[in-house]
C-alpha positions as CSV (number, residue, x, y, z in Angstrom):
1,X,43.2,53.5,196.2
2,X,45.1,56.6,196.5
3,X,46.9,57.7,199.2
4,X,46.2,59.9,202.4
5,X,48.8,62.6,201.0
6,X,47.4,62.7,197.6
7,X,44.3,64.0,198.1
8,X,45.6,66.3,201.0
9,X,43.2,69.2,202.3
10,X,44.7,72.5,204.5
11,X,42.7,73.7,207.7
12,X,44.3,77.1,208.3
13,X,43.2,78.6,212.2
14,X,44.2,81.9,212.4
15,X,45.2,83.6,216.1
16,X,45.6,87.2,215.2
17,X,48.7,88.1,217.7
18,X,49.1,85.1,219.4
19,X,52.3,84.4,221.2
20,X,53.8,81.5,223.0
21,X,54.4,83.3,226.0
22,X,50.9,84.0,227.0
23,X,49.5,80.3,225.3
24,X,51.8,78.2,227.3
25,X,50.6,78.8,230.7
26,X,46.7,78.7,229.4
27,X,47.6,75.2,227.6
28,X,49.6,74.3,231.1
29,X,46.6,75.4,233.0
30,X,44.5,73.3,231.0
31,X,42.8,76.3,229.4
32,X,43.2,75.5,225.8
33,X,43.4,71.7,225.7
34,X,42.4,71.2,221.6
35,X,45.7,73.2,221.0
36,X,47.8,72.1,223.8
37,X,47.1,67.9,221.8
38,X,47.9,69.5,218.4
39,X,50.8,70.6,219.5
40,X,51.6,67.1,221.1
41,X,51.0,65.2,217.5
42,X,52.6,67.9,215.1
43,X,55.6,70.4,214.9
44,X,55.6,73.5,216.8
45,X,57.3,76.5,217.0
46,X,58.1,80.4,216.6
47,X,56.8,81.7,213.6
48,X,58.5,85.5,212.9
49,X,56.4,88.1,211.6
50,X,57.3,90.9,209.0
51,X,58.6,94.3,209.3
52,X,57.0,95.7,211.4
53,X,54.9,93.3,212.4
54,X,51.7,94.8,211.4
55,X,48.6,93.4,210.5
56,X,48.7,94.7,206.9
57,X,51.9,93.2,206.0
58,X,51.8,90.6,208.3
59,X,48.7,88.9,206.3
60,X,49.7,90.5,202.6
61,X,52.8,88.7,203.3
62,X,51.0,85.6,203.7
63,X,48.5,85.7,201.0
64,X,51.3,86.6,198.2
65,X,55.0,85.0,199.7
66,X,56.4,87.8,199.4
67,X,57.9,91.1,201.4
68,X,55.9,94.5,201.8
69,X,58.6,96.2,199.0
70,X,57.1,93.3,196.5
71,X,53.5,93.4,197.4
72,X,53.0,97.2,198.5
73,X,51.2,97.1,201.6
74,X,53.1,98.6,204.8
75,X,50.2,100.0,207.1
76,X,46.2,100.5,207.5
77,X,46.9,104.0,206.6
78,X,49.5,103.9,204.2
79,X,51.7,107.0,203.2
80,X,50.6,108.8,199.8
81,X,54.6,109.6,198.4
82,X,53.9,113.4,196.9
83,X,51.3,114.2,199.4
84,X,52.4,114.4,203.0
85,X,48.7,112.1,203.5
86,X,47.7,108.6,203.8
87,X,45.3,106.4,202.2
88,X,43.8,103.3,203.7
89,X,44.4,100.2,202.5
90,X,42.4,97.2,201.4
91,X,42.3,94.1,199.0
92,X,43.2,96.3,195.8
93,X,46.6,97.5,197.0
94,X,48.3,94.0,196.8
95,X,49.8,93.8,193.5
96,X,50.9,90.6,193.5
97,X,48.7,87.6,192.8
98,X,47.4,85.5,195.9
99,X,47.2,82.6,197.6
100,X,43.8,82.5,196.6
101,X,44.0,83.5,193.2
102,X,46.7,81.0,192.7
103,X,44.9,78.0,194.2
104,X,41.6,79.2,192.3
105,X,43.2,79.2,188.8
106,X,44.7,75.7,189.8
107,X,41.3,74.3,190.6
108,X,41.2,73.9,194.0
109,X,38.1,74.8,196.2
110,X,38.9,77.5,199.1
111,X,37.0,78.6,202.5
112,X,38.4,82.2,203.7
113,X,36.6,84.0,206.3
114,X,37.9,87.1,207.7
115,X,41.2,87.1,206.6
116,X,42.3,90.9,206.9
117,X,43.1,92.3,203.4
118,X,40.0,90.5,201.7
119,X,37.5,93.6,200.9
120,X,36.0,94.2,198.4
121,X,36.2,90.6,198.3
122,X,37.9,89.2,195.2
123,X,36.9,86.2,192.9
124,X,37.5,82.7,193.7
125,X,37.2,79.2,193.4
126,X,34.9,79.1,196.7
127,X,33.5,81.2,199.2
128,X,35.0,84.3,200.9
129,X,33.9,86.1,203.6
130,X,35.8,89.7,203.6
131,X,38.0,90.4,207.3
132,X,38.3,93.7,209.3
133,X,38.2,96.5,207.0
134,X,34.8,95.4,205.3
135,X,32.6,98.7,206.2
136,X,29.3,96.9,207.7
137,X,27.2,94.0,206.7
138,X,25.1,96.1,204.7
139,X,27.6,95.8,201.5
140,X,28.3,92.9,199.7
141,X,30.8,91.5,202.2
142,X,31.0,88.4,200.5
143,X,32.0,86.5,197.1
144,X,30.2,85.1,195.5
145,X,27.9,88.4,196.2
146,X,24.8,86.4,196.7
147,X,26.4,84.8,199.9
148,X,26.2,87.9,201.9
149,X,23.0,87.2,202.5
150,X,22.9,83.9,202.7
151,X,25.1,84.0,206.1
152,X,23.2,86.8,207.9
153,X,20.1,84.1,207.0
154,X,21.7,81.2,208.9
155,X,24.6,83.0,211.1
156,X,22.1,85.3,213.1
157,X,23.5,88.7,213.8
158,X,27.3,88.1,212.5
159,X,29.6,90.6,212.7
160,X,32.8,92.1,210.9
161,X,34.7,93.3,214.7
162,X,34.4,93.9,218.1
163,X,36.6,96.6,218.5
164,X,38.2,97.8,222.0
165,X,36.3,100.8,222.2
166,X,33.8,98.1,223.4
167,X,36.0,97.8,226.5
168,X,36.4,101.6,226.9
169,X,32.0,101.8,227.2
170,X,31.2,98.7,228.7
171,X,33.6,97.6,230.8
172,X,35.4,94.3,231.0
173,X,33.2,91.9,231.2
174,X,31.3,93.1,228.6
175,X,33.8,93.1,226.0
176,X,35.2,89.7,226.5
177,X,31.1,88.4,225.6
178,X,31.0,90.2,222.8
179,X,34.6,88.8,221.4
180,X,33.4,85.7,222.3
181,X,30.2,86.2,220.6
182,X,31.8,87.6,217.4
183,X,34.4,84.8,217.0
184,X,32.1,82.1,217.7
185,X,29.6,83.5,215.0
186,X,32.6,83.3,212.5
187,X,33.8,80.2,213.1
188,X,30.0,79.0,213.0
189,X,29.8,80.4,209.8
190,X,33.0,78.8,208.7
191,X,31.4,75.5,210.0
192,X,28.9,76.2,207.3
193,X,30.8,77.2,204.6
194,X,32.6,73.6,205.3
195,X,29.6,72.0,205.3
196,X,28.0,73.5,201.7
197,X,30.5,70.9,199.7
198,X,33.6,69.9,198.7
199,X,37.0,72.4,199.6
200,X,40.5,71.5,199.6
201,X,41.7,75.2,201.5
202,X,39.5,76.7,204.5
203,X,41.0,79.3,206.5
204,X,39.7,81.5,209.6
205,X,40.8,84.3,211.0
206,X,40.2,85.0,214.9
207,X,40.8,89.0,215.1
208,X,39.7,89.5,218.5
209,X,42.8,87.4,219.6
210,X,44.9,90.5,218.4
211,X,42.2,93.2,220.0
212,X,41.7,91.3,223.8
213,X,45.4,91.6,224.2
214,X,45.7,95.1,223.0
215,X,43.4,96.7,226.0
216,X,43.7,93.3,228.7
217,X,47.3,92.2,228.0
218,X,47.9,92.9,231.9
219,X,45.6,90.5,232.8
220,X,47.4,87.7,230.8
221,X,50.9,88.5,232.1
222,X,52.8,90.6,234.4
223,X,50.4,93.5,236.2
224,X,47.1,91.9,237.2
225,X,48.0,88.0,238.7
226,X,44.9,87.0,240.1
227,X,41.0,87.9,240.2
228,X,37.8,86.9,238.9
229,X,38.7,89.8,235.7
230,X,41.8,87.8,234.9
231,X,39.6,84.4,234.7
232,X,37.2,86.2,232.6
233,X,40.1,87.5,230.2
234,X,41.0,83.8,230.0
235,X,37.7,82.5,229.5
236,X,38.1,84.0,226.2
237,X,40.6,81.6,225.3
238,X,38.9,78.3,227.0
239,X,36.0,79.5,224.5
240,X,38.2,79.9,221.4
241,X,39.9,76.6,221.9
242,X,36.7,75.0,222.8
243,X,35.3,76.1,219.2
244,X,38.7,75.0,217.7
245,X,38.1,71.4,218.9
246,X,34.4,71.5,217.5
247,X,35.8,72.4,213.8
248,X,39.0,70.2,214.2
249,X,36.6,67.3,215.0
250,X,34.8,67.9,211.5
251,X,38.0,68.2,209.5
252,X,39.3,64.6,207.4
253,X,42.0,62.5,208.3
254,X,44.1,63.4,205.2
255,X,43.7,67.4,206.6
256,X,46.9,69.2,207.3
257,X,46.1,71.7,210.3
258,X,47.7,74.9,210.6
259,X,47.5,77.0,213.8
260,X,49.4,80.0,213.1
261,X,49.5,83.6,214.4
262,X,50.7,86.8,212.0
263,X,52.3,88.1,214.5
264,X,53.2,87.8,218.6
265,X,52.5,90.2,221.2
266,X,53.9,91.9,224.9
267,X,53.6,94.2,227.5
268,X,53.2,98.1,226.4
269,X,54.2,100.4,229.5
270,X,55.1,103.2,227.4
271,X,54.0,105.3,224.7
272,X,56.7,107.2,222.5
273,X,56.2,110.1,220.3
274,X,58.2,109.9,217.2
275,X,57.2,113.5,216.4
276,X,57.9,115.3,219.4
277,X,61.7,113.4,219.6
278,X,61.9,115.3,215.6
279,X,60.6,118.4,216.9
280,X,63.5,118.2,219.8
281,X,65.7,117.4,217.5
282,X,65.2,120.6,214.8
283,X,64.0,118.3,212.6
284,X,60.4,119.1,212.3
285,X,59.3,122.2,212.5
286,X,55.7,123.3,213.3
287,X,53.8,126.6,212.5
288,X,54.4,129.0,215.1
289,X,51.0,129.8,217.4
290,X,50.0,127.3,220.5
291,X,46.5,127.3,219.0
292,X,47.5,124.6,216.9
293,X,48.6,122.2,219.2
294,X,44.8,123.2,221.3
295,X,43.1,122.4,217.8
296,X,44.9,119.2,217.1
297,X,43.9,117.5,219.5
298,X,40.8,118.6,220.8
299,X,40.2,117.1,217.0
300,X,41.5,113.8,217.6
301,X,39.7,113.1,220.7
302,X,36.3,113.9,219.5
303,X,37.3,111.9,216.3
304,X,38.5,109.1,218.4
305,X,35.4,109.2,220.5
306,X,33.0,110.4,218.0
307,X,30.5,107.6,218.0
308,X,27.3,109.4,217.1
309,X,29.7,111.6,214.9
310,X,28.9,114.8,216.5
311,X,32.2,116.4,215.4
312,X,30.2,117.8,211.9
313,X,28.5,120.4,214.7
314,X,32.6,121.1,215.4
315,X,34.1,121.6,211.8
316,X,32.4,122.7,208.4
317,X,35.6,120.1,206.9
318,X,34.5,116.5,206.2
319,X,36.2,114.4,208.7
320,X,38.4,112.4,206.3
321,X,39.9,116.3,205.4
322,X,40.5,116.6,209.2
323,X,41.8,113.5,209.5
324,X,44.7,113.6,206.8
325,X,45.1,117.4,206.8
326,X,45.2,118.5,210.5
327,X,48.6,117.6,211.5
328,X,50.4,118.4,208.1
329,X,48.6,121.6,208.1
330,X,50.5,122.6,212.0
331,X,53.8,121.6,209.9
332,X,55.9,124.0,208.3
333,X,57.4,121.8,205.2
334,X,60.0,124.3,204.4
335,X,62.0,123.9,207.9
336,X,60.8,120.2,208.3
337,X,63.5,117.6,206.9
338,X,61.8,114.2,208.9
339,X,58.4,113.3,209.8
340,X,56.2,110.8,210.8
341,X,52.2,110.8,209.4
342,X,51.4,107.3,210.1
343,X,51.5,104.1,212.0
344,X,51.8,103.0,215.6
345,X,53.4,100.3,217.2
346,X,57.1,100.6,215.2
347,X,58.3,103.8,214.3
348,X,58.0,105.3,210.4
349,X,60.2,108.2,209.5
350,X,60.3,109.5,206.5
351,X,62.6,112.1,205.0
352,X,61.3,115.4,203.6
353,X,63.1,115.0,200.3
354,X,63.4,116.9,197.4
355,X,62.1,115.5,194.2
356,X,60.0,113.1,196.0
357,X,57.7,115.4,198.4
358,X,55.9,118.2,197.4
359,X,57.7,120.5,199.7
360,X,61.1,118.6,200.1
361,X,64.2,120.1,201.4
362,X,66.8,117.1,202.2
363,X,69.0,116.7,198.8
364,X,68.9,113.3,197.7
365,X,72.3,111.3,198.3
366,X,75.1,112.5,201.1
367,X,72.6,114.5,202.9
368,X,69.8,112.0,202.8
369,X,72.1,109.8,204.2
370,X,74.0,111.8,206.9
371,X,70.5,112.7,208.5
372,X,69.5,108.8,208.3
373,X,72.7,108.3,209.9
374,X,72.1,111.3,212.7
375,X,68.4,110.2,213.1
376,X,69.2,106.5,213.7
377,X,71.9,107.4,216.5
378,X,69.6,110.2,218.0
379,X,66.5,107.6,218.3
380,X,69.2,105.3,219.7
381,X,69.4,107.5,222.9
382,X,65.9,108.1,223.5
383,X,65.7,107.1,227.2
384,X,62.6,106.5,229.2
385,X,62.8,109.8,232.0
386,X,61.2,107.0,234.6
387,X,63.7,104.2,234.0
388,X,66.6,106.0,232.2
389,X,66.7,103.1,230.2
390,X,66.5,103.7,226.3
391,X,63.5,102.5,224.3
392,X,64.9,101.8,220.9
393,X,66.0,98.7,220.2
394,X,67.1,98.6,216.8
395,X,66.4,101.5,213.5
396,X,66.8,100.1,209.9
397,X,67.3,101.6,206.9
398,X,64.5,100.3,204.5
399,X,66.7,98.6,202.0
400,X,67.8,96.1,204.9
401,X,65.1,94.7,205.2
402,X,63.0,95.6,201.9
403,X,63.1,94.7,198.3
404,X,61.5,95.0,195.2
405,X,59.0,97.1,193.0
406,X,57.7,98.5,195.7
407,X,60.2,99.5,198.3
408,X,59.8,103.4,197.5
409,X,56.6,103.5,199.3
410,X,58.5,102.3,202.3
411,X,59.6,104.4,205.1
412,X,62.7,105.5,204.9
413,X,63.7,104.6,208.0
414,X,61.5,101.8,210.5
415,X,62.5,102.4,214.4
416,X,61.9,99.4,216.6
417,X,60.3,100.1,220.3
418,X,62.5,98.0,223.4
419,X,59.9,95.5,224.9
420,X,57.3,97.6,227.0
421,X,56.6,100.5,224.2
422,X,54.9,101.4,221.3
423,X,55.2,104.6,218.7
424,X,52.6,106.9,217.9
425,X,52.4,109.5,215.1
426,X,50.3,112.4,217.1
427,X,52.0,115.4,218.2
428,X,51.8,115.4,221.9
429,X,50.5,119.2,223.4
430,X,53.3,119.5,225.4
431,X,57.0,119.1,223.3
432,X,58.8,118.0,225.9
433,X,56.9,114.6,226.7
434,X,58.2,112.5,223.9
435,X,57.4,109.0,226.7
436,X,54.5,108.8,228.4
437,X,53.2,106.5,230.7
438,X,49.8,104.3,229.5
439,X,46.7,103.4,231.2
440,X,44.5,100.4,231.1
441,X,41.0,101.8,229.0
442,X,43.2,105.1,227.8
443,X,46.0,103.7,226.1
444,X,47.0,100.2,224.8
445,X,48.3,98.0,226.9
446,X,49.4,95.5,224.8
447,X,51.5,96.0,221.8
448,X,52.7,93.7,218.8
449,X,56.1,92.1,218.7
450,X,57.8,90.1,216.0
451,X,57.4,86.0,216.8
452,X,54.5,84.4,216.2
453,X,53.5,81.0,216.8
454,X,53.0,78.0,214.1
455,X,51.7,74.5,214.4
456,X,51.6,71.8,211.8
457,X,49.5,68.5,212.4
458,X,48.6,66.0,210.2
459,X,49.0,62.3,209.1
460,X,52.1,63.0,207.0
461,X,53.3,65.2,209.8
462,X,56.3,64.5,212.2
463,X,55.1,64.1,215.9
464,X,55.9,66.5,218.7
465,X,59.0,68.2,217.2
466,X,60.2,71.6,217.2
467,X,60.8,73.6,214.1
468,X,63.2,76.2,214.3
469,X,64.0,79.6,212.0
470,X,60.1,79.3,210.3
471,X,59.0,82.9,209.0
472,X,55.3,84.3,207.8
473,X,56.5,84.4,204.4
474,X,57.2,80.8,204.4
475,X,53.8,79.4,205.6
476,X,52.6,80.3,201.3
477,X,54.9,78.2,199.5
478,X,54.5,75.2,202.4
479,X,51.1,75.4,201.6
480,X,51.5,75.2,198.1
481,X,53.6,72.3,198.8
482,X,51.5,70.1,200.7
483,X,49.0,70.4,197.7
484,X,51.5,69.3,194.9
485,X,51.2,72.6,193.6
486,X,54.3,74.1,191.7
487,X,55.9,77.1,194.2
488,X,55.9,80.3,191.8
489,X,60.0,81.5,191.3
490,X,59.2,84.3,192.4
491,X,58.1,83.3,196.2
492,X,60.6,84.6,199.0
493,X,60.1,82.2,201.3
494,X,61.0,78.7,202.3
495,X,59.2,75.0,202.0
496,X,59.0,73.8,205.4
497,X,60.2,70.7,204.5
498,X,61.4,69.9,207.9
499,X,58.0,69.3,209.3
500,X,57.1,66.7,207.0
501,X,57.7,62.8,207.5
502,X,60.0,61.1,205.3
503,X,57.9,59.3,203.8
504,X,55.7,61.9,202.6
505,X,59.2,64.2,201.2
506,X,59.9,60.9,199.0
507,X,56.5,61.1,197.6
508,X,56.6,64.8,196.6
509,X,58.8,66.4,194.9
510,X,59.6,70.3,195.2
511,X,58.9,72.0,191.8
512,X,59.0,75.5,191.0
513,X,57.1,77.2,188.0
514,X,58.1,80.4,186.3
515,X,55.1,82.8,186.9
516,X,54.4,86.4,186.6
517,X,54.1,88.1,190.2
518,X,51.7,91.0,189.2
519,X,48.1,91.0,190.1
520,X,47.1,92.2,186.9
521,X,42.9,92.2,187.6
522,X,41.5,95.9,187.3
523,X,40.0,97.4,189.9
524,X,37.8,101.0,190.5
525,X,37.8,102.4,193.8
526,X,36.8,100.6,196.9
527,X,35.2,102.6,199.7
528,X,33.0,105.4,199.6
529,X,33.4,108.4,202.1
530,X,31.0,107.0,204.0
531,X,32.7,103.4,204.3
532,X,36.0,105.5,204.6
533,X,34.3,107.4,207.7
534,X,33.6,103.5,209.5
535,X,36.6,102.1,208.6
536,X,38.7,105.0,210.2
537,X,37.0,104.8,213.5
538,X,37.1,101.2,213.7
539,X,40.8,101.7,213.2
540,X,41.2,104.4,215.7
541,X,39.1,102.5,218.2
542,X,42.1,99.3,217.9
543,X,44.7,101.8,218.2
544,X,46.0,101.9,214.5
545,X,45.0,105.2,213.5
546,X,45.4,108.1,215.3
């Protein structure tokens, strides 16, 4: 009879943005009592996120083991070098091979549902449902294709998001039902995925973790203490964990479950506005007339609020033109040596160089490094005018904390907010407000930060310990592990060996295999303008696109 370990299955439950500092209390309170055990049998602990900690690195970070400069994905809306535009992102963009492609082609049987970064979905050794940036239902959503409908036959009504737009039209108590209702139709439908046969990987990913905290992060710490809204806002997570402990009670005793977040989360008092700081600064320069300022953003908000797109009665441009062209169009490239044109949360600067952009001005070498140098101090003394207090807490340089094929797609330089802020790339009306304060249904409220949280539990898994120094990129090759799977050379993180028994370290050995990183499947292109037009404003409406 073989043992436990050998046959070892991985139950993956994803918290999008979930952090230790708002779990804790709702475990202590008895909130999330399926967790709070887990944690009580297992190893625990921080879990760091990339650079920034977005939601497109974060979980392309995951699926390959590697850093954005390997696998190419920075943003939603990532920065087109030679165009001054952005494109969005979505499964096709991650050159490397993945997790799933890697435990496909080694036999194994995988579950993923909505794991961002999974649309159009790709082949595997399973079933996939795609994540957040599949269009609608109405496309194949799905692989294999014929399981699209299959799940809208048995998981009445499911949806891709509940985004917080929901909260901006309905009110609160609205918007926590429907994230309820939205996660607890996915995880049903992972329930029945389980349930169709035999898998050794199943993975789900809970988005509106990330999205509740994003508009109601008040009501979990700091602002709003007490009320019948703040016991709504945590009925969210009673309800989460409460499905948790119905899937957990299904799982086999040779499982290894994983609770694990991509990123953490905090307060966000502030909002600061990378491109008005460069336009104080001489460094960007916009067109000279005041109507442009008027135009840009009477355009974003009807864009942003543009649910029965009404803006075609506005502009004879398609939307997406609008969209990319509107603010580089106000920008006069030949004066302009910085700018930002995507992102939120962290800062993205990039220089106007020559020889890369189309209109560059900054000569490669000394002066591309002086004016990182100048920016990195200016930021630096960005203060808030309430508080005095500055609101950067660090600036890097993209080759500290990038490498590989892909690090020229990087920013050239990633500014990181103080806790209590987040960046924008709009062009604020008046030049002189580069902080602003937010408010609850205008602005978010909560914003991402960089530690995570992680859980391990299992039979061949030390009891109630702490792990310390664990990052996302490590979570691939662990996983790998656990299987007695070879860890491609190539992987950049670490086996948590740590969190395994003794026992269960003697019995497997840590090999490596020499493997090729590059996704080499050919693709065509991915979303129609239509699809592009849904995918924006579900974006916008979560705060990710401006």
């Amino acid at each position: 009879m073989k043992r436990k370990e050998e046959n070892a299955k991985v139950f993956i439950f994803c918290l999008d943005g979930a952090a230790w500092r708002v779990l804790t209390p709702l475990i202590k309170k008895g909130k999330m009592p399926n967790l709070g055990r887990l944690i009580q049998q297992g190893v625990s602990g921080v879990l760091m996120s990339t650079i920034p900690p977005l939601t497109a690195p974060a979980w392309s970070t995951f699926l390959t083991g590697v850093n954005p400069g390997s696998h190419g994905v920075y943003e939603f809306g990532q920065y087109k070098s030679g165009s001054y535009n952005t494109v969005l992102v979505n499964s096709r963009h991650i050159t490397h091979k993945t997790l799933w492609q890697i435990l496909s082609d080694a036999g194994k049987k995988i579950i993923s549902v909505s794991v961002p970064l999974t649309y159009p979905p790709p082949k595997v050794n399973g079933y996939l449902i795609s994540g957040m940036l599949t269009p609608n239902t109405n496309c194949t959503f799905t692989y294999p294709p014929e399981l699209s409908k299959e799940i809208l036959r048995e998981i009445k009504n499911y949806k891709i998001v509940t985004t917080g737009g929901v909260f901006a039209r309905k009110g609160l108590v609205k918007f926590v039902e429907e994230l309820i209702d939205t996660e607890t139709k996915r995880i049903n439908a992972t329930r029945y995925l389980m349930g169709k046969g035999e898998w050794d990987v199943a993975m789900v990913h809970i988005l509106s973790v990330d999205i509740l905290q994003h508009q109601l992060y008040p009501y979990l710490e700091g602002e709003i203490s007490a009320g019948k809204d703040k016991e709504r806002v945590e009925e969210f997570f009673r309800a989460i964990d409460k499905e948790f402990g119905r899937i957990q009670s299904a799982l086999p005793d040779n499982c290894l479950k994983i609770v694990m977040s991509d990123h953490g989360f905090g307060p966000s008092d502030y909002t600061v506005r990378l491109n008005n700081f460069l336009i104080e600064k001489g460094l960007l320069v916009l067109k000279p007339t005041a109507l442009s300022y008027y135009f840009l953003n009477l355009a974003r908000f009807l864009l942003r609020f543009d649910k029965f797109h009404l803006s075609k009665w506005f502009y004879k441009r398609k939307r997406r033109d609008i969209q990319e062209n509107i603010g580089t169009k106000m920008i006069n490239w030949e004066k302009t040596k910085a700018f930002v044109v995507n992102g939120s949360i962290y800062g993205h600067i990039y220089i106007n160089l020559k020889g890369r952009e189309p209109l560059g001005v900054v000569n490669p070498g000394s002066e591309y490094e002086e004016l990182r140098d100048y920016i990195a101090a200016a930021a630096g003394e960005i203060k808030n005018p309430e508080t005095n207090k500055p609101v950067v807490a660090k600036v890097y340089r993209r080759e500290e904390v990038y490498s590989g094929p892909k690090i020229g797609d990087a920013p050239d330089l990633i500014i990181v907010p103080e806790e209590g802020y987040y960046f924008r790339s709009s062009i604020f009306q008046d030049n002189s407000k580069i902080v602003t304060k937010n408010r609850i249904r205008r602005d978010l409220m909560g914003t991402h930060q960089q530690d995570g949280i992680m859980v391990f539990s299992g039979p061949f898994i030390k009891e109630n310990t702490k792990i310390n120094k664990a990052n996302l990129v490590d979570i691939f090759p662990t996983i790998l592990y656990c299987l007695g799977l070879e860890v491609p050379d190539y992987c950049e993180g670490r086996v948590l060996l740590e969190a395994f028994n003794e026992v269960f370290q003697e019995r497997k050995q840590l090999h490596f295999k020499k493997e090729t990183a590059i996704n080499t499947e050919t693709y065509v292109p991915s979303y129609s303008q239509d699809d592009e037009k849904v995918i924006e404003q579900r974006l916008r409406e979560l705060g990710y696109l401006e």
